[in-house]
N, C-alpha and C positions, 0 to 999 in steps of 0.2 A: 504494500500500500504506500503509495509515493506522492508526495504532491506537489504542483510545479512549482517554481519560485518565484519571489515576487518580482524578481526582475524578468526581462525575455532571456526565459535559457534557449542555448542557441540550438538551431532548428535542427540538424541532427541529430542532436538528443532526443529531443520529441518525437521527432522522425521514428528512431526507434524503439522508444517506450512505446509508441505509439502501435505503431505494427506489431510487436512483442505480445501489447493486450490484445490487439484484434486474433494473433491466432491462437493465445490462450482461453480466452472469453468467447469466440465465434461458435462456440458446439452448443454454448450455453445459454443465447440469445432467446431464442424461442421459448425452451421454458420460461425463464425470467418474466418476458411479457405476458405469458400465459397466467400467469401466476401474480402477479405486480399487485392487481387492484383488488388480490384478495389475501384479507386481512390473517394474519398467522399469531398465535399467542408465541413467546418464547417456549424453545425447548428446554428445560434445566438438565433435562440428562444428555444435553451435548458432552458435558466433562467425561463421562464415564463409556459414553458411545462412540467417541473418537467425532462426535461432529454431525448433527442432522442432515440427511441429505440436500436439506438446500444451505445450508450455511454453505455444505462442502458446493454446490455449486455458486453461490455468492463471492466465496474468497476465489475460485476458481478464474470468475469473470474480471473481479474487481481488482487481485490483489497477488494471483498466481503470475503475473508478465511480472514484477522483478523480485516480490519475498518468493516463489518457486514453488511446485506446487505442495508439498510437503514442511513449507513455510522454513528451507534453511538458507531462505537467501541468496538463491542463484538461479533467479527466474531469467528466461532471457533479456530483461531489460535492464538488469541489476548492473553489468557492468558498465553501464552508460551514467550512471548515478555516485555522486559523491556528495555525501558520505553512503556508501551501499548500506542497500538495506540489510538489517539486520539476520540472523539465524532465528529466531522465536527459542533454540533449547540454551540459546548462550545465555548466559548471567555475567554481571550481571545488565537488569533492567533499569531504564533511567525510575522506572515507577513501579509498583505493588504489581506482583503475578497475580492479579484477580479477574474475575469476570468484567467488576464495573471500571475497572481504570482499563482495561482492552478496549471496552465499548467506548469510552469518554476520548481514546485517544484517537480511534475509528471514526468520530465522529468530529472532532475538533482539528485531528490534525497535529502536527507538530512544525509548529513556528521555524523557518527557513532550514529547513532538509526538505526531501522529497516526498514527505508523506502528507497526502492531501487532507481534507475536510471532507468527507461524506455526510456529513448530517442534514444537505441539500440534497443530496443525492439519492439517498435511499429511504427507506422510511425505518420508524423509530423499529417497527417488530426485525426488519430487515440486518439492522446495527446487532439489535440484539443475538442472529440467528450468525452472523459474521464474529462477533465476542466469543462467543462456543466452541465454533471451530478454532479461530484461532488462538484459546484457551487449550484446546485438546489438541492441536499440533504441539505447544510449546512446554505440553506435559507428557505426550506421546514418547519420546526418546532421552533418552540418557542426556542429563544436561552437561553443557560442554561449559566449562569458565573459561573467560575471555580476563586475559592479566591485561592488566592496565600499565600502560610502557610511557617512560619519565614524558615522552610526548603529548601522550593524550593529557597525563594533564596539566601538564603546562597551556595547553589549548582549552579545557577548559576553565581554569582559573582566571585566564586571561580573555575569557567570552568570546571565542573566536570559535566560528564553526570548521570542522574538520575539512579538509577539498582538499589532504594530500594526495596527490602521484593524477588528479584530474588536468588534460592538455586545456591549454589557454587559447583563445580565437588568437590571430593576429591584433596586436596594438602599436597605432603610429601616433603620436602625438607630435604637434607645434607649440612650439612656444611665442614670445610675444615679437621675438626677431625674425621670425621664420624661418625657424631653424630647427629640423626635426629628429627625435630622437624613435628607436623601435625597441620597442620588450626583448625582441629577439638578441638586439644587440650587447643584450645588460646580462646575457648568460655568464655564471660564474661568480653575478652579486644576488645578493638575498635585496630584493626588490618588495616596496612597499607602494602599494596604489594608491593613495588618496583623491578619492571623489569627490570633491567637496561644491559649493553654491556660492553664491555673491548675495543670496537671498537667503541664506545660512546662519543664524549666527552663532551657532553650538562648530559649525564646520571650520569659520573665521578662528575661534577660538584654540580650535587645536594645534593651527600652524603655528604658534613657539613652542612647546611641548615638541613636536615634532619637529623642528628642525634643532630642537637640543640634542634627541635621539639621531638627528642625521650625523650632526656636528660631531657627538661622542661615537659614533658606530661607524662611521664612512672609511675611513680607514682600517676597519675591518672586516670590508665587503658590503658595506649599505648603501641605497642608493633610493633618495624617497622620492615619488613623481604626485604632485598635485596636480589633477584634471580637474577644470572646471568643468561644471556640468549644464551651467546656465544663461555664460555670460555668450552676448549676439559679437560682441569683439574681447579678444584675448586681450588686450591691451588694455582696457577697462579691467578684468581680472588681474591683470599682474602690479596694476598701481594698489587695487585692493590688498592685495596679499606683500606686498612691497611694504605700505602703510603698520600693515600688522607686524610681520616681521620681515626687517629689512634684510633684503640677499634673497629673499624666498625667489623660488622660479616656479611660474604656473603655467600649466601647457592645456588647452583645447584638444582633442579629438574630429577631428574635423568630416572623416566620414558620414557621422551620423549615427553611426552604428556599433559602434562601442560603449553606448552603457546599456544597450539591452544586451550585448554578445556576454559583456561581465556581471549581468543580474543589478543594475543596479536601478533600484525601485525606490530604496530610503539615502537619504545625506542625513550625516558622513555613509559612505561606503567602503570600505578598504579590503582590498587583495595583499596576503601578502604571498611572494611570485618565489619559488625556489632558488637556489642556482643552476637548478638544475634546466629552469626555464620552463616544469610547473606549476600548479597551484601547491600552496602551502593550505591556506585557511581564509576563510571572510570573517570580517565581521562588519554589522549593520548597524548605524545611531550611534550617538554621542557616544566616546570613550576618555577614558582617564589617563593619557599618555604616560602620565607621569608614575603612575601606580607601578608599584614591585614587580607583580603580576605579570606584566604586558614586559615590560624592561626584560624579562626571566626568558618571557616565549620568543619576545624577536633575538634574543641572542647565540638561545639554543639552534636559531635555523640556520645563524650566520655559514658561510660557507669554512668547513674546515682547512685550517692553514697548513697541514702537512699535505693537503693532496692535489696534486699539480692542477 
């Protein structure tokens, strides 16, 4: 169960989630509408039944193209998704292995990964018959633990959502000389996106925090890129951001097509970019640059100094 992002993820992904569910869910079509406008109580012995026959065809349509059909997470859409979706027998869970936090998440969704909102989508009995099965997948098999590596959390302490080893669209950006810098070409520094607005002012605020971290970290492989996201000329941005903190350099996107290719829906938005020249992590809204936290996670990406 995946849900898209608030920004435009880019059309190949979709592309393929998309086809993924059609030939997961296509056997299952017909029943479904046969069945939609009549109303079902919940089954309570899904747990023990391994999953009513229509839960099992509901997860089937809805949610077997990337958790798989046996819910461990390797549906064919799964590897188009970052962060992939989970196993259902791994632990641990970010919330309670119950029936109602299944269904509450089935139906709400989990705020920027790819697990949608259904509670539009289906009806309440329908949530309920989806919770059962996939309660009785994630009790079905031998549970696996999943160790948590000095990574993850430093990612999460520092509120960044995971997107390591996900390929980046291409990104060119101008700046206010015109003078143009590419992603491609920063392979080897730990690159940080800053998306930020002129109509911003949580975004305005971050650039001295952030070019304190450029200023302390550049010299050991950092490299921060402030894109505006709104201004009609780059030159009106860069006296903005000049204003704020002087030396700052602000670049435009000028395709057009760079902040839906990088999801970016809320300001601030920030990518931070591998050396490797993928995605490290997102994170979305106001941040605390200055915080331990954050200082702990971008340094742990920096690029290692023994390796050529």
């Amino acid at each position: 169960m995946t849900e898209p992002t608030r920004g435009g993820r880019n059309f190949l992904t979709l592309a393929i989630v998309g086809t993924a569910a059609a030939v997961a869910g296509g056997w299952a079509v017909g029943t479904l509408r046969e069945n939609r406008s009549t109303p079902h109580a919940p089954d309570t012995s899904a747990v023990a039944s391994g999953g009513t026959p229509r839960g099992a065809l509901l997860f089937q349509a809805h949610c077997a193209a990337c958790h798989g059909p046996d819910g461990a997470g390797d549906g064919p859409g799964a590897a188009a998704l970052h962060p992939t979706p989970r196993d259902f027998a791994a632990r641990p869970w970010r919330f309670p292995v119950t029936r109602e936090s299944v269904r509450n998440v089935t139906a709400a969704g989990i705020p920027d990964t790819g697990m949608p909102a259904f509670n539009h989508a289906i009806t309440a009995t329908e949530l309920d018959q989806i919770a059962d099965h996939v309660l009785a997948l994630a009790t079905a098999r031998p549970q696996a633990r999943r160790e948590q590596t000095e990574a993850d959390g430093l990612l999460r302490a520092a509120g960044f959502l995971d997107k390591r080893g996900a390929n980046l669209p291409p990104l060119i950006l101008t700046d206010a000389a015109g003078k143009d810098v590419r992603l491609a070409d920063l392979t080897g520094r730990l690159v940080l996106i800053h998306f930020w607005g002129t109509a911003c002012p949580q975004c305005i605020k971050e650039f001295p925090p952030l070019a304190q971290i450029e200023t302390d970290l550049a010299g050991k492989g950092l490299t921060v890129l402030h894109v505006c996201a709104d201004a009609d000329d780059i030159t009106d941005a860069q006296a903005l951001a000049a204003r704020t903190t002087p030396g700052a350099r602000t670049f435009a996107e000028l395709s057009g097509l760079g902040l839906a290719r990088f999801e970016v829906g809320v300001l601030p938005t920030v990518w931070l970019v591998g050396p490797d020249g993928k995605a490290v992590a997102r994170s979305q809204g106001a941040k605390d640059w200055s915080a331990p936290a954050v200082r702990r996670m971008i340094e742990h990406f920096l690029p290692d100094p023994t390796e050529p």
